[in-house]
VEXKEBA-620042 format. One record per residue: residue number from 1; x, y, z of N, C-alpha, C in turn; residue in three letters. Coordinates in Angstrom, 2 decimals. Example, Ala and Ser with C-alpha at 12.3 -4.5 7.8 and 13.67 -1.06 7.14 Angstrom:
! residues 2
R seq n.east n.north n.up ca.east ca.north ca.up c.east c.north c.up type
R 1 13.19 -5.69 7.80 12.30 -4.50 7.80 13.20 -3.30 7.80 Ala
R 2 12.85 -2.25 7.08 13.67 -1.06 7.14 12.90 0.03 7.87 Ser
END
This chain:
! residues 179
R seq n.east n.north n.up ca.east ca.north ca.up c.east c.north c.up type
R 1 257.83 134.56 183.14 258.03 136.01 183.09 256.88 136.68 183.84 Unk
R 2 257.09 137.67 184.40 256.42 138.53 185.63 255.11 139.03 184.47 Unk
R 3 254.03 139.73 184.93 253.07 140.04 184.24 253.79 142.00 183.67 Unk
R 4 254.43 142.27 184.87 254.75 143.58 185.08 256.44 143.40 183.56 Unk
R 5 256.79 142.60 183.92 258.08 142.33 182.64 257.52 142.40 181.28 Unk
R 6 256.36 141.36 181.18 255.79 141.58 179.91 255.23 142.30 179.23 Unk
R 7 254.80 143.47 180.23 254.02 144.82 179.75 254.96 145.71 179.58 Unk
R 8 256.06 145.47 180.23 257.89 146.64 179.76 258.36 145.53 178.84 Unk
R 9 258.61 144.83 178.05 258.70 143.96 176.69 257.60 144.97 175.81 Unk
R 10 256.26 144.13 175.98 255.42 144.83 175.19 255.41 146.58 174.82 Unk
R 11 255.64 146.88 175.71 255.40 148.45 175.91 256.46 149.30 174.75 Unk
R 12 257.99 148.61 175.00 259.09 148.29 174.42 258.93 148.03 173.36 Unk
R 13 258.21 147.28 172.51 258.15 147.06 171.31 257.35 147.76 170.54 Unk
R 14 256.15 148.51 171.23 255.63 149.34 170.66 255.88 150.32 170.47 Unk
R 15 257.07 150.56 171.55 257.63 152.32 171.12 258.61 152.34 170.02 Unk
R 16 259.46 150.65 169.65 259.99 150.52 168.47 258.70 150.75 167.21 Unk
R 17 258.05 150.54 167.41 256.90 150.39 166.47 256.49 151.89 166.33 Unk
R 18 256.25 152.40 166.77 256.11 153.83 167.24 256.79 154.92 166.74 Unk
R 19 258.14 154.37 167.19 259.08 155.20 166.20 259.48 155.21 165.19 Unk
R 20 259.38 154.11 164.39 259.46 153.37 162.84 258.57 154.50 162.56 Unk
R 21 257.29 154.23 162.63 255.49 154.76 161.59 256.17 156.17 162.00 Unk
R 22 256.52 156.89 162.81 256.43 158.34 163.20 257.42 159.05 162.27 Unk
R 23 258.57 157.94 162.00 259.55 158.92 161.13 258.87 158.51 159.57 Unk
R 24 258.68 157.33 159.43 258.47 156.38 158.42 256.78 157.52 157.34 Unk
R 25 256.07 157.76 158.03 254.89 158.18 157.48 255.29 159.42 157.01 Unk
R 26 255.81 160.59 157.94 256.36 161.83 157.52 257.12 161.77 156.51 Unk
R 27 258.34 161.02 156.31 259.23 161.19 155.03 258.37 160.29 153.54 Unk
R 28 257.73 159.27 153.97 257.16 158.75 153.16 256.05 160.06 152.08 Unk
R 29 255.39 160.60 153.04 253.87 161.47 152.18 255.21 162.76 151.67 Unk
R 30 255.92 162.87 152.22 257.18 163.79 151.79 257.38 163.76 150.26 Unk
R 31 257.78 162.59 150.25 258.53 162.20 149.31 257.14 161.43 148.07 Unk
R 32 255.75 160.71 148.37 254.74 161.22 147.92 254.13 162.24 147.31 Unk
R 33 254.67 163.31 147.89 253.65 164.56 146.99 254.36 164.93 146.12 Unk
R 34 255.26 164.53 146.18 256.63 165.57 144.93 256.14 164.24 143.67 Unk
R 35 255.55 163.26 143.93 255.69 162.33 143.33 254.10 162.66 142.71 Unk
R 36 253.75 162.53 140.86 252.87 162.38 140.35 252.97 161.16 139.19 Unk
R 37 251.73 160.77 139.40 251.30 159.48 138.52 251.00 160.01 137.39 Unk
R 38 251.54 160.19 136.03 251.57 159.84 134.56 250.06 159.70 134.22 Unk
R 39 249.46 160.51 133.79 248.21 159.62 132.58 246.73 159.24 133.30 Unk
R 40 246.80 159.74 134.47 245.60 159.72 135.77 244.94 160.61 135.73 Unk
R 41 243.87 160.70 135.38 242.89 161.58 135.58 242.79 162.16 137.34 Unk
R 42 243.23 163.79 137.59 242.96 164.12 138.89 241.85 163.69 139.73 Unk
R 43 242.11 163.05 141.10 241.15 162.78 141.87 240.99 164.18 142.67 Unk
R 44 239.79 165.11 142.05 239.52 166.27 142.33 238.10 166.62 143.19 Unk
R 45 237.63 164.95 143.30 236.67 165.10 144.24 236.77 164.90 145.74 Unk
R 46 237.84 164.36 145.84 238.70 164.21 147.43 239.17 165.14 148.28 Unk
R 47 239.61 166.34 148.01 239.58 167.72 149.04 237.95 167.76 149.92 Unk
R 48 237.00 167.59 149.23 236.12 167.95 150.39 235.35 166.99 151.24 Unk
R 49 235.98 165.46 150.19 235.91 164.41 151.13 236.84 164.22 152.92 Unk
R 50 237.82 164.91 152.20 238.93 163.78 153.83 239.06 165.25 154.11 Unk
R 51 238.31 166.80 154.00 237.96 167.66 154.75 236.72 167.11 155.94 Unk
R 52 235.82 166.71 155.30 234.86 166.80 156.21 235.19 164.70 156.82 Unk
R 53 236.48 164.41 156.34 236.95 163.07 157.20 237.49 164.32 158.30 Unk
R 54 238.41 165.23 158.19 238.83 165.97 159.56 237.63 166.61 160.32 Unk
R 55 236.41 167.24 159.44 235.41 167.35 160.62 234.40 166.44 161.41 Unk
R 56 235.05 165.15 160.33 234.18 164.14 161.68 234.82 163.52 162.81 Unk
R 57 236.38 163.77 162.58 237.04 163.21 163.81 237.29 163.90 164.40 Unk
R 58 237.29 165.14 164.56 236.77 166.19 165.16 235.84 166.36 166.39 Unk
R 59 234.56 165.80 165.94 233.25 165.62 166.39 233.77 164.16 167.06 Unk
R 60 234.15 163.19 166.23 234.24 162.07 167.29 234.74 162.18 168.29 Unk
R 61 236.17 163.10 168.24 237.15 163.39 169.64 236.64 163.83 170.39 Unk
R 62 235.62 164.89 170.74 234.58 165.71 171.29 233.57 164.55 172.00 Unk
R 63 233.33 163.74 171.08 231.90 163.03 171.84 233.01 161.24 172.52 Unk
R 64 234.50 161.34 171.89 235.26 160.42 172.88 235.13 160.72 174.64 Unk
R 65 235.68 162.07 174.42 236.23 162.75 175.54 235.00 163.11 176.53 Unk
R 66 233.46 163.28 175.99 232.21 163.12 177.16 231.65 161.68 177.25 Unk
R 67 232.02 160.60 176.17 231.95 159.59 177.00 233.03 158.73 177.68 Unk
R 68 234.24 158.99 177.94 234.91 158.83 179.11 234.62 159.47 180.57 Unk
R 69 234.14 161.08 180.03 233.82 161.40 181.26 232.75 161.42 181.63 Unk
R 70 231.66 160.11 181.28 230.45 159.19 181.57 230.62 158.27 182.15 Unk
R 71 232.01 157.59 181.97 232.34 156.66 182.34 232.02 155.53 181.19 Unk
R 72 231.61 155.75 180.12 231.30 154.91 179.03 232.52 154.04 178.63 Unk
R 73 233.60 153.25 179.13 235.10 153.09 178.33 234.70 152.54 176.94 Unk
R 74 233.82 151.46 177.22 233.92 150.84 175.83 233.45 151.76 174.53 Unk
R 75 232.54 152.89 174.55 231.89 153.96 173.57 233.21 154.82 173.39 Unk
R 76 234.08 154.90 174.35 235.12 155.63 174.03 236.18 154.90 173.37 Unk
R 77 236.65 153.83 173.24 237.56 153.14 172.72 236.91 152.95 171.83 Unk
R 78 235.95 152.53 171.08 235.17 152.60 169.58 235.37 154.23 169.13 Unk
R 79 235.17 154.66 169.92 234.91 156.08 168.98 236.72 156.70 169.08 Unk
R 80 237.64 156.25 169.95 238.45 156.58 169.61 239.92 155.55 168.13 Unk
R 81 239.28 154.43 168.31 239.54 153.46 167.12 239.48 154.19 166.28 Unk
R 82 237.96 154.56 165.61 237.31 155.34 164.73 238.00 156.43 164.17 Unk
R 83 238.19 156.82 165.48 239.37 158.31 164.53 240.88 158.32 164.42 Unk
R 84 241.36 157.15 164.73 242.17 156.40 164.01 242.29 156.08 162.97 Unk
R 85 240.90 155.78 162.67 240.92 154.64 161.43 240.60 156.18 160.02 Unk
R 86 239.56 156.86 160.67 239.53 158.27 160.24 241.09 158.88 159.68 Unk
R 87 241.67 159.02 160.45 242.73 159.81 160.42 244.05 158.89 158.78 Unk
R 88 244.13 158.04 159.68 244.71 156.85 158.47 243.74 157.01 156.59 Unk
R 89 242.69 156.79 156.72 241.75 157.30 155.60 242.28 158.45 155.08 Unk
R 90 242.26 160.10 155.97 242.53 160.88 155.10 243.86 160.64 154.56 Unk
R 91 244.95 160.28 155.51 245.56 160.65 154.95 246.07 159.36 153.48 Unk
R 92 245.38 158.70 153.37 245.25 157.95 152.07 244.97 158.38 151.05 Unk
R 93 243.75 159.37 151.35 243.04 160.17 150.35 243.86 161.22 150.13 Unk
R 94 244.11 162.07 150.96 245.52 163.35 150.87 246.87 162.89 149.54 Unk
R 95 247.24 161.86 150.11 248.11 161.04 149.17 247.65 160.97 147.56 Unk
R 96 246.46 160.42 148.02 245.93 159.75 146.23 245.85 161.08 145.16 Unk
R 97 245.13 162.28 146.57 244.79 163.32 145.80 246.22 164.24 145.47 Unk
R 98 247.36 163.99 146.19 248.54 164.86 145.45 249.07 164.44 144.79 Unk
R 99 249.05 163.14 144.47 249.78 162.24 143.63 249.12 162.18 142.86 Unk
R 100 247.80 162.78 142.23 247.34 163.07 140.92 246.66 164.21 140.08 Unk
R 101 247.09 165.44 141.17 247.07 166.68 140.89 247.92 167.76 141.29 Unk
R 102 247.91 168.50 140.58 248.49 169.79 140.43 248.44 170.18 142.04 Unk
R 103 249.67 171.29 142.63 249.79 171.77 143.79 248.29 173.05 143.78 Unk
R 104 247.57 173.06 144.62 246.49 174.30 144.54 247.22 175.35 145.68 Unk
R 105 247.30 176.83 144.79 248.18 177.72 145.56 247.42 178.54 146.26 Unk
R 106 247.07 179.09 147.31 246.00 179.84 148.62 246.55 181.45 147.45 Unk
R 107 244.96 181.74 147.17 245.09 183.07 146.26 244.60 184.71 146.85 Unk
R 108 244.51 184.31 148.19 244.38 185.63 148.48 245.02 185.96 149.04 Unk
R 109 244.84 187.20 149.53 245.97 188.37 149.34 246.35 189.23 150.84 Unk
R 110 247.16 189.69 151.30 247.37 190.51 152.44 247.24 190.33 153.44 Unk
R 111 246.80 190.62 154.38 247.04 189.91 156.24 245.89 188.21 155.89 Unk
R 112 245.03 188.12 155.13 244.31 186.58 155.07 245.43 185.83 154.69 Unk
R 113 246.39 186.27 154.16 247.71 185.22 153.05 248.19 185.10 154.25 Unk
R 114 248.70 186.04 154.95 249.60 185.52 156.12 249.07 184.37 157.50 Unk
R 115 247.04 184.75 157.92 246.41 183.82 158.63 246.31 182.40 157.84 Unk
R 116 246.30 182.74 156.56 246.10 181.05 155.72 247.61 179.90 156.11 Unk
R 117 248.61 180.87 156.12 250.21 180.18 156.00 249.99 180.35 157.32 Unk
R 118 249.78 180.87 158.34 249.93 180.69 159.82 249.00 179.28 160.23 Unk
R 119 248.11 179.27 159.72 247.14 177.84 160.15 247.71 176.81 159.17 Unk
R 120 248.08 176.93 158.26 248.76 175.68 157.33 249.81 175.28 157.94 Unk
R 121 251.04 176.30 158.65 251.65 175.98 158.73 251.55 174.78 160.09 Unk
R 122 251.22 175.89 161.10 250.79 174.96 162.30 250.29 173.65 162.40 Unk
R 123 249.31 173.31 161.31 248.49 172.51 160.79 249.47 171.06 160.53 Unk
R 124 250.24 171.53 159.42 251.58 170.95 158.93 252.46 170.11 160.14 Unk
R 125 253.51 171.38 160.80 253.72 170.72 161.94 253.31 169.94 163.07 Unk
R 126 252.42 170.15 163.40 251.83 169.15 164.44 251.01 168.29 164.52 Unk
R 127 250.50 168.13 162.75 249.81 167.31 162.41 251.40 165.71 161.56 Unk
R 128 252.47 166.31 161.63 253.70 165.29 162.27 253.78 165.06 163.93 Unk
R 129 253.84 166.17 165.05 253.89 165.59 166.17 252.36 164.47 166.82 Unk
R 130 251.67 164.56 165.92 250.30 163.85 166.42 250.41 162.84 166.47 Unk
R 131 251.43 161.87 165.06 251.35 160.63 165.12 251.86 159.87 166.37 Unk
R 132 253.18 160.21 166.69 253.82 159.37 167.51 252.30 159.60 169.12 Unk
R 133 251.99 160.96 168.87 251.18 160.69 170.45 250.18 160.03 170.34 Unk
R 134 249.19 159.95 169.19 248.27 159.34 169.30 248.42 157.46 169.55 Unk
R 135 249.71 156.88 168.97 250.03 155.68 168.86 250.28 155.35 170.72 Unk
R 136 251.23 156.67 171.52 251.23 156.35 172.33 250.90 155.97 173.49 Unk
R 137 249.25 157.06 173.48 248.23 157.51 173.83 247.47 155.84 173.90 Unk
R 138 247.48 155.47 172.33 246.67 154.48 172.54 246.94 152.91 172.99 Unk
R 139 248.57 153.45 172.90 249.14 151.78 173.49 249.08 152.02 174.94 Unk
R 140 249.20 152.99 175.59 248.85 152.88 176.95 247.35 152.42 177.59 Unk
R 141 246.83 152.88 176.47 245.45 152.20 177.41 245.37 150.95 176.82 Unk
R 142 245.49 149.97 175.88 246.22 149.19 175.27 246.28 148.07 176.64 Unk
R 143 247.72 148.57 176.69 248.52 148.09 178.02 247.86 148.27 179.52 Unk
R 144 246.06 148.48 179.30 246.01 149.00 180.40 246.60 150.27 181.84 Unk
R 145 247.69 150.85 181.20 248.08 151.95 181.93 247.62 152.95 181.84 Unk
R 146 246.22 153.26 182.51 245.15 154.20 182.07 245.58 155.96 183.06 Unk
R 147 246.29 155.27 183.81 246.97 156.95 184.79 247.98 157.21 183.43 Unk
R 148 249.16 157.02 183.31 249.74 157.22 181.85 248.89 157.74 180.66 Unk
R 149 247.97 156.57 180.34 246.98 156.88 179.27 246.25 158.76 179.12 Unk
R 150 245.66 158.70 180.62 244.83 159.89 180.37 245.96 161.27 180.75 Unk
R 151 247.42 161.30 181.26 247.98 161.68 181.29 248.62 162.60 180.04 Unk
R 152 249.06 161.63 178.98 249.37 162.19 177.91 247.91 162.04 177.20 Unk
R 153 246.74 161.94 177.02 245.71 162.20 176.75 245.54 163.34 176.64 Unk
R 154 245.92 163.95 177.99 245.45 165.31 178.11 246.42 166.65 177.25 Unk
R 155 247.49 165.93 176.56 248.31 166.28 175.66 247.72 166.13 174.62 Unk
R 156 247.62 164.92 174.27 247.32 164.14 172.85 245.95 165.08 172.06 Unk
R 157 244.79 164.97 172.69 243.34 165.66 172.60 243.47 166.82 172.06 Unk
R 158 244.03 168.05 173.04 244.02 169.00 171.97 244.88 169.74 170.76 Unk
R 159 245.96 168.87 170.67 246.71 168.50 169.45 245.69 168.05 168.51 Unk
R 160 245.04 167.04 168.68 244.88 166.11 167.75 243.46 166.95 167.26 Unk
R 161 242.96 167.69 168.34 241.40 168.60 168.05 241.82 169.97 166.97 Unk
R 162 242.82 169.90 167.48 243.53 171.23 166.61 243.79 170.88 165.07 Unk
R 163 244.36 170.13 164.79 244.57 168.93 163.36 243.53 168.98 162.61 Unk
R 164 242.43 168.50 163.28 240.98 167.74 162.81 240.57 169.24 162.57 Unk
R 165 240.26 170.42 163.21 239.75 171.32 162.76 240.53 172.39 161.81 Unk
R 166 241.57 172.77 162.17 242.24 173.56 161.08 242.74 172.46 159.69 Unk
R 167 242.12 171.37 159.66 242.30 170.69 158.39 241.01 171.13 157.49 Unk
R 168 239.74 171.27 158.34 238.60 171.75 157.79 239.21 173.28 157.30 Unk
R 169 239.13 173.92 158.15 239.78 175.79 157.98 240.26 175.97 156.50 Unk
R 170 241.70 175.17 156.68 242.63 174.98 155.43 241.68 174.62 153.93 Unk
R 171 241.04 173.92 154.50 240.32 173.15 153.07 239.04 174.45 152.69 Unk
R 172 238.52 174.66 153.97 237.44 175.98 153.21 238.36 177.47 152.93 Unk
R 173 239.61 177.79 153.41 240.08 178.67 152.53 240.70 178.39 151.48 Unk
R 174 240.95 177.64 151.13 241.57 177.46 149.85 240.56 177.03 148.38 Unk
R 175 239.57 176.61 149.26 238.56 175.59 148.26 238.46 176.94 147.19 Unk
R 176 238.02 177.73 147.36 237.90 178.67 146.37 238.85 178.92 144.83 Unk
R 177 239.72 178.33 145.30 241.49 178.24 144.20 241.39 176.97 143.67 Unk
R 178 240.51 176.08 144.35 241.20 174.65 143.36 240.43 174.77 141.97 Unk
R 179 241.18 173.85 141.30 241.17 174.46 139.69 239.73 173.15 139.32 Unk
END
């Protein structure tokens, strides 16, 4: 088999893979939060943990993206692993923490109620379109297809910068309400 066949196989299987986790994670934490564990003491110290997990991948994406354009690859593929592995974390912790507490409802009032639901919401949505890009993002360089790679990169980044920081936002307006 050609080297060029095996990387459209491979490539191929990852976008099966790709598309599994992309629908698979969304309906899963879905169907997670409605879901509470019986007799568990709330894990109520985790909001300002896998907050400041979104402001460090944040900061990592930031210091990915000047050492690529150092030319650093290998500091950038660690630090972009990292907020992978970041990202996967919170949302473990997100999980643990709705699945053993109470919904916390955003308590203020008048045009802030409407900026809080405008960044949640956004937040919400495209923190579903992130997964599939970031997977794709990273199987391309993966696969070595680094024109591809930095292509949708240049997609992927500030999606994914947007996520990481209005996850912080979300968490310091609301922090005030949790019980």
């Amino acid at each position: 088999m050609s080297k060029t066949r095996d990387i459209s196989k491979k490539e191929k299987n990852f976008n099966k893979v790709i598309t599994i986790i992309s629908i698979v994670v969304p309906v899963v934490v879905a169907i997670l939060f409605r879901v509470k564990i019986p007799n568990v003491e709330p894990l109520s110290f985790l909001p300002p943990i896998y907050a400041t997990t979104n402001g460090v991948t944040a900061i990592l994406l930031i210091a990915a993206v000047y050492a690529i354009k150092n030319k650093n690859e290998k500091l950038h593929q660690k630090l972009m692993t990292l907020c992978i592995v970041l990202s996967v974390a919170f949302l473990l912790m997100y999980i643990a923490y709705h699945m053993t507490s109470e919904p916390t409802s955003y308590g203020g009032e008048g045009f802030m109620r409407y900026i809080y639901l405008a960044i949640l919401l956004s937040h919400i949505l495209l923190s579903i379109v992130i997964i599939p890009l970031v997977m794709k993002t990273y199987a391309k360089a993966y696969l070595k297809q680094y024109k591809a790679h930095r292509k949708l990169a240049k997609i992927t980044f500030p999606i994914w910068l947007y996520v990481a920081v209005t996850g912080v936002v979300v968490y310091v307006m609301i922090s005030p309400y949790y019980v």
